[in-house]
N, C-alpha and C positions, 0 to 999 in steps of 0.2 A: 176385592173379590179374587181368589187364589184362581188360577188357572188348574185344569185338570192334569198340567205335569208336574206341577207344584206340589197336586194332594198325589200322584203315584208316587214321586222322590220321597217325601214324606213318610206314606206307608214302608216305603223299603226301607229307610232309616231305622220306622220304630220296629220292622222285624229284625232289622242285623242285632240291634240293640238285643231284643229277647234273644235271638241265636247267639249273640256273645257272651249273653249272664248265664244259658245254658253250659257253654262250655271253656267257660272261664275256671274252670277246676285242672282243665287238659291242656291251659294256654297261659304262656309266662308275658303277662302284661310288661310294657315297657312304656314308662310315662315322658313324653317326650321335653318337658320342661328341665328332666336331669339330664338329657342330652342335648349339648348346645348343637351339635351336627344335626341335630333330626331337626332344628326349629324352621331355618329357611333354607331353600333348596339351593346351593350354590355350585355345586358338579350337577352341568349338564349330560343327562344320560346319552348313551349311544343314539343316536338317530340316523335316519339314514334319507335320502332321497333330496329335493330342492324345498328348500325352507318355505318359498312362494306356493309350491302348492300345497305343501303342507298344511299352510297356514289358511289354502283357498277350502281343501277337503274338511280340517276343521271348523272352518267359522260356519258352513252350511250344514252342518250334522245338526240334528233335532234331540229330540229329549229321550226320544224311542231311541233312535240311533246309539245313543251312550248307553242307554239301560241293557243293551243287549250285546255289549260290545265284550268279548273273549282277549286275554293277555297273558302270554306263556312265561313272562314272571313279574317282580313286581319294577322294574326299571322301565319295560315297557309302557305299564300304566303311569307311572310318573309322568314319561316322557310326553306319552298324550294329553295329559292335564296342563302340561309345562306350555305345551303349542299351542294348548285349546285356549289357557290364559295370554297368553302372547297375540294370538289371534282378536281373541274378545277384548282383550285392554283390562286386565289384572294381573296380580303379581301372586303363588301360592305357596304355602307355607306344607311341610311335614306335621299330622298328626298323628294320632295313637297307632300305636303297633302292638299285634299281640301275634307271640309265637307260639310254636310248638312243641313239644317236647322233642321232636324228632329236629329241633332246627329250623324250620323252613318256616315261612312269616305265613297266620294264617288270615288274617286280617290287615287291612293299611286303610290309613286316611289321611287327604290329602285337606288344606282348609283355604279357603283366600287368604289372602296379606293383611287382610283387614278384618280377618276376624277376631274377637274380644273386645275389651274395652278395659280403659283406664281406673284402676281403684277411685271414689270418690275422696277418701284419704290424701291421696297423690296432687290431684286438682284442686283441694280446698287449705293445701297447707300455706300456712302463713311466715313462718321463717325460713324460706327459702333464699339462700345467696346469690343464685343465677338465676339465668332466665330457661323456664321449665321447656322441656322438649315440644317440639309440635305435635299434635295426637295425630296417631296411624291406623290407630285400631278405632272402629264405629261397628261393633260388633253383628258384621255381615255373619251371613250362617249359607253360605256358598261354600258348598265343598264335595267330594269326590272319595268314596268307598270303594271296596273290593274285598273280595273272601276268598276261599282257595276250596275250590270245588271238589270233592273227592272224587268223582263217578267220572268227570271228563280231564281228570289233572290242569286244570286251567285256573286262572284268576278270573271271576266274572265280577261286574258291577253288581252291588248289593247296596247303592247310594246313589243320587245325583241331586244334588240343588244346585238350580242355572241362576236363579233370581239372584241380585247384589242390593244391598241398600246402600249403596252409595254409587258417585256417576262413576263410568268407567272410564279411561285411562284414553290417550289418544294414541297414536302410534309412534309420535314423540317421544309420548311420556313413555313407555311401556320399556322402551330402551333404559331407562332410570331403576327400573325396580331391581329389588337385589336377588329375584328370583332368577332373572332377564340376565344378568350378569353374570357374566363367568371369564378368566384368564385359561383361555385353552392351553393343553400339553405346547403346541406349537408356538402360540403367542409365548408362552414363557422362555421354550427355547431360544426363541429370539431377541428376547427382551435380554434374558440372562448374558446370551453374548455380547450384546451393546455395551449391557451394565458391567462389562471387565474391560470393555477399553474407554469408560470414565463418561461415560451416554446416560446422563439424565432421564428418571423416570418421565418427563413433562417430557420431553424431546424425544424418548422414546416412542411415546401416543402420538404425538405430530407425528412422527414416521409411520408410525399403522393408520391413523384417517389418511394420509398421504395417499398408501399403499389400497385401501377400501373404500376410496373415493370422498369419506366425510366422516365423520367424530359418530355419525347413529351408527355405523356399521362396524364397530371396532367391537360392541359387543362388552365391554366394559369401560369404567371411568377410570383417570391417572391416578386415582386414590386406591382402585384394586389392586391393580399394576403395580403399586406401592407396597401395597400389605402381602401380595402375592412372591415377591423381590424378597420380604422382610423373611416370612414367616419360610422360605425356603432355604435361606441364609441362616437362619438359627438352626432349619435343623442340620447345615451343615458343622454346626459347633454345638450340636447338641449334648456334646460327651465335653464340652470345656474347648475352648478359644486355644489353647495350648497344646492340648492332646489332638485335635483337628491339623494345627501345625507342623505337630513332630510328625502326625501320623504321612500326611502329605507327603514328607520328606522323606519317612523311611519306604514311601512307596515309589519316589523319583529314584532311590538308590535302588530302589529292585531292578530297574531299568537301564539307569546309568549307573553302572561297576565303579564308575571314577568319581562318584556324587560323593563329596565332604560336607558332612555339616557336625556339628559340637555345640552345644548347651550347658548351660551351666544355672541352680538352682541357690534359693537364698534359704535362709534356718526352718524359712515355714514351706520349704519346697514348691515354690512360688519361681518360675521363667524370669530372671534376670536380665539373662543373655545368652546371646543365637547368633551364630557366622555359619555362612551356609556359601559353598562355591559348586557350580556345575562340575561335567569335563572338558566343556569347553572353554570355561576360565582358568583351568588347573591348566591344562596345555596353552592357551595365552601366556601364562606366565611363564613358564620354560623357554618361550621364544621370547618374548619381549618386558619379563622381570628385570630387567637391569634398572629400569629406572619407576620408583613408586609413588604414587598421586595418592594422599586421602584427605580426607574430610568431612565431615557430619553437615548433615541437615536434618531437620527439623520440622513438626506438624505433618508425619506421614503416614503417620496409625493413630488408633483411640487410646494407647498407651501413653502417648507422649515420650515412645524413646526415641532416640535423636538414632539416624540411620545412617552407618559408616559405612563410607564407598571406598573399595581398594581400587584403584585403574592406573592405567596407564597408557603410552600409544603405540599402534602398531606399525607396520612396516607401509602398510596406506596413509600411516599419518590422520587419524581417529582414533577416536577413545576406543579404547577395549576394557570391560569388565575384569577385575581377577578376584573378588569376593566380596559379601556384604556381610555387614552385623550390627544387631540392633544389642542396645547397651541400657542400663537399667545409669544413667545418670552417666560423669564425662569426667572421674575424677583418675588419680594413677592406676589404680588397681583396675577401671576399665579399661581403660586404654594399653593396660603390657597384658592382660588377658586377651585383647580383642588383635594383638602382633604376635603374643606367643599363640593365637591358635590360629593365625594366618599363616603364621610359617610352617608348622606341623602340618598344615593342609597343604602346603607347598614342599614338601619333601625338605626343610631346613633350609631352601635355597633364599639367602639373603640379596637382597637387592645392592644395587651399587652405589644408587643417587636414591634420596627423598625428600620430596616439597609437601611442606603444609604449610596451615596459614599462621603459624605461631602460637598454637595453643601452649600453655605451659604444661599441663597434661602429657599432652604429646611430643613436645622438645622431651622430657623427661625419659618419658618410653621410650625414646627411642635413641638416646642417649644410652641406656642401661640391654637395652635389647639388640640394638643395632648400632655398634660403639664405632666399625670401619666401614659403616656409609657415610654419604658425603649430605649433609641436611642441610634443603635453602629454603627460605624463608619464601613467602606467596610477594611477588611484584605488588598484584594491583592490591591488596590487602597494604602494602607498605606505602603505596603512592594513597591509598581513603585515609591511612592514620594521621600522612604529613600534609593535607588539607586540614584535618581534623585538628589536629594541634598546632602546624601554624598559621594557617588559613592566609595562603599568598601564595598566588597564582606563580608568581616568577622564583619563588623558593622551589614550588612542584618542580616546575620545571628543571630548573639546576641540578633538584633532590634527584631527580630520572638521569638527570644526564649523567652523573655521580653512579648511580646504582648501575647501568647498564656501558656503561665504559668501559670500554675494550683497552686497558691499559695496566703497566706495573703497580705492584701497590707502593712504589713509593710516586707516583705520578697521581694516585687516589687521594694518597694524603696530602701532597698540594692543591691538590682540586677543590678535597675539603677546608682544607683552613681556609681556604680563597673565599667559600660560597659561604661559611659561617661567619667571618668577618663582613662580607657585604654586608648582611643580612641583618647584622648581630643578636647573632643567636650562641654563644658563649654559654648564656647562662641558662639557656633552654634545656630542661629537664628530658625530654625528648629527643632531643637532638642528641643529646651528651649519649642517651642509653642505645640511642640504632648507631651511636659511632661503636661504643662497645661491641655491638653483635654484629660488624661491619660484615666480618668473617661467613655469614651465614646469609648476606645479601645481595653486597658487591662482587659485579663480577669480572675486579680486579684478582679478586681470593677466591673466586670460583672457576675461572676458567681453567682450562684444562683438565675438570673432571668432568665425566660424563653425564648429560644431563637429559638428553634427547629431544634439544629443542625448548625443553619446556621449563620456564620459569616462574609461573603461577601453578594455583588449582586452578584454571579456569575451566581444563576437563571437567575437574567434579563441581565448578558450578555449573557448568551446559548440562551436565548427567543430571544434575538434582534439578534444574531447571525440565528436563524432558521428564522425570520423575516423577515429579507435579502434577503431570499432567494425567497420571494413574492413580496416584498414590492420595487419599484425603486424610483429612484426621479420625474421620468417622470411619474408616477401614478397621473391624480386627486384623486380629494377626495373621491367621490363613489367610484371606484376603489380601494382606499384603503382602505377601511373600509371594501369591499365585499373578499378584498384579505386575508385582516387579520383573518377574518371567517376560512379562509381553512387552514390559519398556527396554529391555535391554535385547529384544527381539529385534528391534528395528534398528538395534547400531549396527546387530551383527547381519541382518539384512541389507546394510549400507555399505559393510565391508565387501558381502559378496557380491553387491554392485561395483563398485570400484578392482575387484578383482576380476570382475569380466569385460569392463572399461579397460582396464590393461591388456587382458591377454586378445582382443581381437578388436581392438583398435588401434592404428599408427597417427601419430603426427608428422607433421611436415616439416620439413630442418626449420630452424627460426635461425641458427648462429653459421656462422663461416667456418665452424670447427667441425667439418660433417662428419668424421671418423669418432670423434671422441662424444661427439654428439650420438651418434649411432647406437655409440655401446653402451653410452649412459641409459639410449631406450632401450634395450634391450636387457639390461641390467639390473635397472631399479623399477619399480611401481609406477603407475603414473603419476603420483601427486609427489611422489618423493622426486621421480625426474625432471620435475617443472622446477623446485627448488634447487635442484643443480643446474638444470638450465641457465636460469637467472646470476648462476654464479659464473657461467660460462658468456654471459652476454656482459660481466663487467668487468673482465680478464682485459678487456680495452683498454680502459681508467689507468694503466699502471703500467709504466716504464721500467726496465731492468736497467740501469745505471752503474752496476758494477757486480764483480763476481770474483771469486776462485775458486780456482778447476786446476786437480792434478790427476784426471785423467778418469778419476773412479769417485769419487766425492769433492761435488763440486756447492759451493754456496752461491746465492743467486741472490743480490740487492734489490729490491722495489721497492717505488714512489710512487703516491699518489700524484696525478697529472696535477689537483688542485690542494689539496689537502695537506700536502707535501707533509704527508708521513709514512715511517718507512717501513718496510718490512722484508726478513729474511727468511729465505728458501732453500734445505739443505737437500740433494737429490743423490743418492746412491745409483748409478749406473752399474753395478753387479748385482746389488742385491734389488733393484727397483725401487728401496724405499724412498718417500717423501716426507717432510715433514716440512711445518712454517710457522712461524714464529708467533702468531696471530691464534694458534692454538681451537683454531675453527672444529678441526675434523675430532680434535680427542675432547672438543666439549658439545659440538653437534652430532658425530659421525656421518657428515658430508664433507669432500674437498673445499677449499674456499675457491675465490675467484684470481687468488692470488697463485695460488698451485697451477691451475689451466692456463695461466701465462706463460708457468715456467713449462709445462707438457709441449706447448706450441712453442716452444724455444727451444725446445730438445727434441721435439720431433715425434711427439709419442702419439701410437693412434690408438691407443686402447690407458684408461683408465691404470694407474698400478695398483697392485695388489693391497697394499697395505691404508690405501686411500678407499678399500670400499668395506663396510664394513656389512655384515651378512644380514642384516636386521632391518636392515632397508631394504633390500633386494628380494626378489620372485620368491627365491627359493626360503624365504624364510622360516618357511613352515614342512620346509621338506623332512625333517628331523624325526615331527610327526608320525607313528604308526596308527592312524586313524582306523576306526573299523568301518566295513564300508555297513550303511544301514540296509542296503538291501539284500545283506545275505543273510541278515534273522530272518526267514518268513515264517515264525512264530509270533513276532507281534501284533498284540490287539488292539483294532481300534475302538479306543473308548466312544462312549456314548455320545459323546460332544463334537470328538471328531468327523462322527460318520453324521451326526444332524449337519456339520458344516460342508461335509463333501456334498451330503445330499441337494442342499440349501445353495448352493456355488452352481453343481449340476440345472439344475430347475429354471434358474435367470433364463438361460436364451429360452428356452421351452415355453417359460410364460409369456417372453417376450415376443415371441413371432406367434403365437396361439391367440394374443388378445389383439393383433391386425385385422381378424376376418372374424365373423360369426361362427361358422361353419366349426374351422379350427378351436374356438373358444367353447361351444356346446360339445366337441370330442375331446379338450382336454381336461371340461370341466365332468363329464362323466367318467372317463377313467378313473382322473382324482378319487371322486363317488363310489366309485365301486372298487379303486385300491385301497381306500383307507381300510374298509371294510376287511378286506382279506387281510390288509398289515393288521388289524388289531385282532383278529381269531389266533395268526401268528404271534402275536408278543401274549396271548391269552396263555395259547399254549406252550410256550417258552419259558413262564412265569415258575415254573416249580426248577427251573434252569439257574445254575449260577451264570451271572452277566455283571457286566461291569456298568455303572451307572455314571450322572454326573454328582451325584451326590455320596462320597466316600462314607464310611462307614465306619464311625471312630470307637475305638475302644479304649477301655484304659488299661493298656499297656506301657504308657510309661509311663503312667500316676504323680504329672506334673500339673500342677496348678494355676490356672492364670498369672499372669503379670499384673503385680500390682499397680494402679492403675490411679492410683493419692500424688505420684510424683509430678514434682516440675518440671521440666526441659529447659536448657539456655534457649532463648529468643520464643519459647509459648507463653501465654497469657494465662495467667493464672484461676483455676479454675474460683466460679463462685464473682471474680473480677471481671470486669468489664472495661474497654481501653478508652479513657476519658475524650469525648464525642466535642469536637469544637463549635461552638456558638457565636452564631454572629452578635455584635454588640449589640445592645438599645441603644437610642438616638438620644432618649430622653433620663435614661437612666446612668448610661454608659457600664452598664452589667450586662451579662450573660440575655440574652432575648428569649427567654422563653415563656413568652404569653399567651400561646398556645392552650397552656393548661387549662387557664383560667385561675389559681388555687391562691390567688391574691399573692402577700409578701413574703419572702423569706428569708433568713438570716444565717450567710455563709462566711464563716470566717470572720466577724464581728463588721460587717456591709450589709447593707439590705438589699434584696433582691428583688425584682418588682417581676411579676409572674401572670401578672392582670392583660387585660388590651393596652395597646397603646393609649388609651382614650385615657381609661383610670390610670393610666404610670404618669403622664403629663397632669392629670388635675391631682396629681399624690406629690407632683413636684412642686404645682402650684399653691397648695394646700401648705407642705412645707416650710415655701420661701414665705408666705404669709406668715405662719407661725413665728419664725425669724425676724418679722419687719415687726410683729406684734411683743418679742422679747423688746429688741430694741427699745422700743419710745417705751415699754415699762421701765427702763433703766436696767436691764439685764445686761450690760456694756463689758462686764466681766466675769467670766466661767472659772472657779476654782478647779484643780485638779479632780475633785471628788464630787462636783455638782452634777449633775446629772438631768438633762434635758427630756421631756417628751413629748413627742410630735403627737398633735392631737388626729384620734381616730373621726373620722369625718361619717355621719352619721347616711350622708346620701351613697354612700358608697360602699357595699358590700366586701369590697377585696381588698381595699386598706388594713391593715389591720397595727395594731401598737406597735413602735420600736423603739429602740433607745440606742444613744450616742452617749458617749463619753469623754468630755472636753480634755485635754492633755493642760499639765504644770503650765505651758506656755501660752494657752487660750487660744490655740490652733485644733482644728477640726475639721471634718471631713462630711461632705454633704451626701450622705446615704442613699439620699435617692438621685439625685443630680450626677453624682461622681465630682463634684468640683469641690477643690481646697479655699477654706473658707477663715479668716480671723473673727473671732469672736466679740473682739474689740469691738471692729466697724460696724458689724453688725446692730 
């Protein structure tokens, strides 16, 4: 029996119905099946007030109540449908829209989530390959009309059905529907900042039920979250993954005057290759280019190019960035591309010293580009190859003491013959070829050029190490070039720590040399002065034993107290200069420990000139015509910056407001009623140009993706998979994987037992029966071509046929067992 609001809902339906066949001639019907936006409501409308009594003023409204209810457009009737279901425990859908000629909607219907139903077609098919979706639709006829009233300009109800034929939702469930979910503006902004410094969509959502007390009030699931992330990201590369990238960059140079970047295109005008440097790597290098670090890594974008790190270190003794560039493969032509447009981005200034790890690529390059630098070879790259090929610990050892020996090279090459005769390695192929490129290792034939301490990459493995921690392989290209921004944020935020660690911090003398200690503080850095320290605490170690002195250039003998090896010190009293024989300062540009012997010998209380060299010390960077940033007050703060200032502001605010009631009900009605004014502001702003976070790509420079088929040295080949280790069978002694169930299989001409352990044991049993039953037939001899087979054993589903193959010598191999077997004995 229908209720009497039942048959009014009714009656109004079947009049909108004749009012819309009347003026369906004046109205542009819009069928909502061709628009996937109109099917379910996913932008929650403006609302305004406390969700709790929204939800209390809804759920007690009657049927009268809705039939007479007035809405000044159609966002607002959404939105009270949207509550009303939220309230009730259903989820609604968008239906038919019909407009005006004039534009304006003159009709809207709103429907439950579960209205329609499934084709019988759909439910009765029979070759179906999966398992069919769960039914959603039980074709309720609950739903919610509106018209657009001429005489009062208003939207009035002209529909309501309250009934549901099916149970309704709890307030659990209600949270689940996809009506009920939404990723707000806010939620995204924050999510999106997470998701650039390498925050998991999963660990994202733990952070907002954190934040909302529990997973129901986050208001979406980590799978929205997901597609919300996804589908904002593409439209950030809406115009091409390439043209997003370049566009980016030629908007960083609008800003920075001194931004380098260069590209280079393949025949089908396809992104090959990209070096891109700030200005504060272009001026890094000017102060501290003398000596150059590189090396590629690997798996940092969805391209698979391998990403070239230029660095080097600074006068803090840390890495400094001085460019990247990503390479389309690792062969000569990349690599003298990837140094000639490093140095055109450096004003031609060529380096003095360069470490890599021995690529022959890049020996090459840099051999033909860079012919009067001084090239050495990566340490710890040379200490993994000489495990690697001669695998003995006490050759390593030797191999280091050799490579890092502070001595002539004819004292190298006794060391050597020494340590290859112990060893006997003569005739080692290895051996023989790093004596050949001694020149580029030892630093017997190294010292004395400048190298700044540094004797591996290990800078660019720590770099590519912190890298990693931004960079994935599922990153495009924008994406990784906006992510690398923030990884090399924090070195240079480590520097301006260490530089303020210097300038108003002192330390306390540690050595007896207070004067020359003094000025070393005063002079160098702090982390560079700890390393002179240390050289000043072992000035002890070493006796002067002998000398000449005619008055103005005098030589200075030293012995180690234990070591008893010597070294000489020649000291200029006119001109100041020092020098020693140990060639410390012209290969580190620090004094050694040896020199601060001879200064307290001589009496010196200040460092000399020609022992400090400017690259360590304060004034490193004084060279510098830095602009200061706060005399543009023309810059604007983008979108993202001003959500993070905002966002930074707000912590204490929320945090002393959610201590009291009081405070918590005044900061949560503000909120309330600022949102409101902020969004009529950004309403009205909106015909405004503004800067967004999502740039706005054009094709202007009609570049093409990077092809995206290539390999990388050390990626995994696409389509491959890296072959997964298996523990053994017990009974099989193969690969154990019974898991499947999928019975025998046959790898490599072995059979592989794929069953439980149950059936792999009676399949062995089964077997060695078969064998005992060849036997007493007189089968006592297997020709080369005879050909055995194991019988399929009837009770047993996963056995299945295999065959063996006896060898000339009647020796064979027991399939399932793994045991070597004569066919004789048998």
């Amino acid at each position: 029996m229908e209720s009497w609001e039942d048959e009014i809902g009714r009656r109004h339906l079947v009049e909108l119905d004749e009012e819309m066949d009347e003026e369906s001639d004046d109205c542009e019907y819009v069928n909502p099946s061709r628009i996937e936006a109109e099917d379910d409501v996913e932008e929650e409308p403006n609302k305004e007030g406390n969700d709790e009594e929204v939800y209390e003023v809804v759920h007690n409204m009657s049927h009268y109540d809705v039939m007479t209810m007035q809405f000044e457009t159609v966002k607002d009737a959404e939105c009270f449908y949207l509550n009303y279901g939220k309230a009730i425990g259903f989820g609604i859908r968008r239906g038919y829209k019909k407009k005006h000629p004039d534009g304006y909607v003159r009709y809207r219907a709103w429907l439950c989530n579960r209205e329609g139903k499934r084709d019988d077609k759909h439910i009765e098919r029979q070759d179906r390959q999966r398992e069919p979706k769960a039914m959603t639709r039980v074709n309720c006829k609950a739903c919610l009309k509106i018209r657009y009233d001429l005489k009062i300009k208003k939207y009035v109800v002209s529909g309501f059905i309250s009934e549901h034929t099916h149970r309704l939702a709890s307030p659990e469930s209600v949270a689940f529907m996809r009506s009920h979910r939404r990723v707000s503006d806010g939620a995204y902004a924050q999510a999106h900042t997470l998701r650039r410094i390498g925050v998991g969509a999963s660990q994202i959502v733990k952070l907002f039920a954190l934040q909302a007390g529990r997973y129901g009030n986050i208001g979406f699931t980590p799978k929205d979250l997901y597609n919300k992330l996804h589908s904002k990201r593409m439209e950030e590369i809406a115009g091409g993954d390439a043209e997003a990238a370049l566009a980016y960059m030629a908007g960083k140079n609008d800003g920075d005057l001194n931004f380098y970047f260069k590209y280079q295109l393949n025949d089908e005008g396809r992104l090959i290759r990209l070096f891109w440097a700030d200005s504060r790597s272009r001026d890094d290098y000017r102060c501290f280019g003398d000596v150059l670090v590189f090396d590629s890594t690997y798996n940092t974008n969805g391209y698979d190019f391998p990403l070239v790190v230029f660095c080097g270190v600074n006068n803090h003794y840390s890495t400094c960035i001085f460019g990247c560039a990503l390479l389309v493969g690792e062969g000569d032509d990349a690599y003298e591309w990837a140094i000639t447009t490093f140095l055109e981005g450096m004003n031609d200034k060529k380096p003095c010293s360069v470490v890599t790890d021995g690529d022959k690529s890049m020996r090459k390059a840099i051999q033909k580009l860079l012919p009067n630098a001084r090239h050495r070879l990566c340490s710890w790259h040379l200490e993994c190859n000489a495990n690697t090929n001669v695998k003995d610990k006490a050759f390593l050892d030797a191999f280091k003491g050799c490579m890092f020996m502070n001595c002539t090279p004819d004292q190298f090459e006794l060391k050597w013959i020494e340590m290859v005769k112990k060893f006997d390695l003569t005739s080692n192929a290895w051996v023989q070829k790093m004596h050949r490129r001694k020149e580029l290792w030892a630093m017997a034939y190294l010292r004395g050029s400048f190298f700044a301490g540094m004797r591996s990459t290990q800078r660019c493995e720590k770099m590519n190490h912190v890298l990693k921690m931004y960079l994935t392989p599922k990153l495009k290209l924008y994406e990784h070039i906006r992510s690398f921004e923030i990884s090399i944020a924090w070195l240079r935020h480590e520097e301006s720590r260490n530089r303020s660690e210097t300038e108003h911090t002192d330390l306390l003398p540690a050595t007896k040399m207070h004067s020359l200690e003094r000025h070393a503080a005063e002079l160098y850095t702090r982390k560079t002065f700890l390393m002179v320290r240390e050289e000043m605490k072992m000035q002890g170690m070493y006796c002067r034993y002998n000398g000449i002195d005619d008055g103005v250039q005098c030589i200075h003998f030293l012995e180690h107290s234990y070591l008893k090896i010597e070294y000489r010190v020649q000291y200029n009293r006119f001109t100041g200069e020092m020098r020693c024989s140990c060639l410390k300062m012209e290969t580190q540009g620090l004094p050694c420990c040896h020199m601060f012997r001879i200064m307290l010998f001589e009496h010196l209380d200040k460092i000399p000139e020609n022992c400090i060299l400017k690259r360590w010390t304060r004034k490193a960077k004084e060279c510098l015509m830095l602009e200061d940033d706060t005399s543009n007050g023309s810059i604007r703060l983008t979108e993202m910056a001003r959500y993070a200032k905002l966002i930074s502001g707000c912590n204490n605010l929320c945090f002393h407001a959610a201590k009291t009631l009081e405070g918590f009900r005044r900061v949560e009605d503000m909120i309330t009623t600022e949102t409101v004014h902020v969004k009529e502001v950004q309403l009205r702003a909106e015909k405004l140009p503004i800067q967004s976070m999502t740039p706005t790509v054009s094709k202007k420079f009609g570049v093409l993706d990077p092809p995206s088929d290539r390999q990388a040295r050390g990626a995994v080949a696409k389509g491959k998979r890296r072959q997964q280790e298996h523990r053994m069978c017990g009974n099989c002694s193969y690969l154990e994987l019974h898991e499947s169930g999928q019975g025998m299989d046959t790898i490599g001409g072995h059979a592989r037992c794929q069953g439980s352990r149950q059936s792999c044991t009676q399949q062995s049993l089964f077997f060695k029966q078969d064998l005992t039953a060849m036997k007493m037939n007189g089968w006592g001899t297997a020709p080369s071509s005879s050909v055995g087979i194991i019988r399929k054993q009837e009770s047993s589903s996963l056995c299945s046929t295999q065959e063996w193959h006896g060898s000339s010598s009647s020796y064979g191999r027991d399939p399932l067992v793994g045991m070597d077997f004569d066919v004789a004995e048998w």
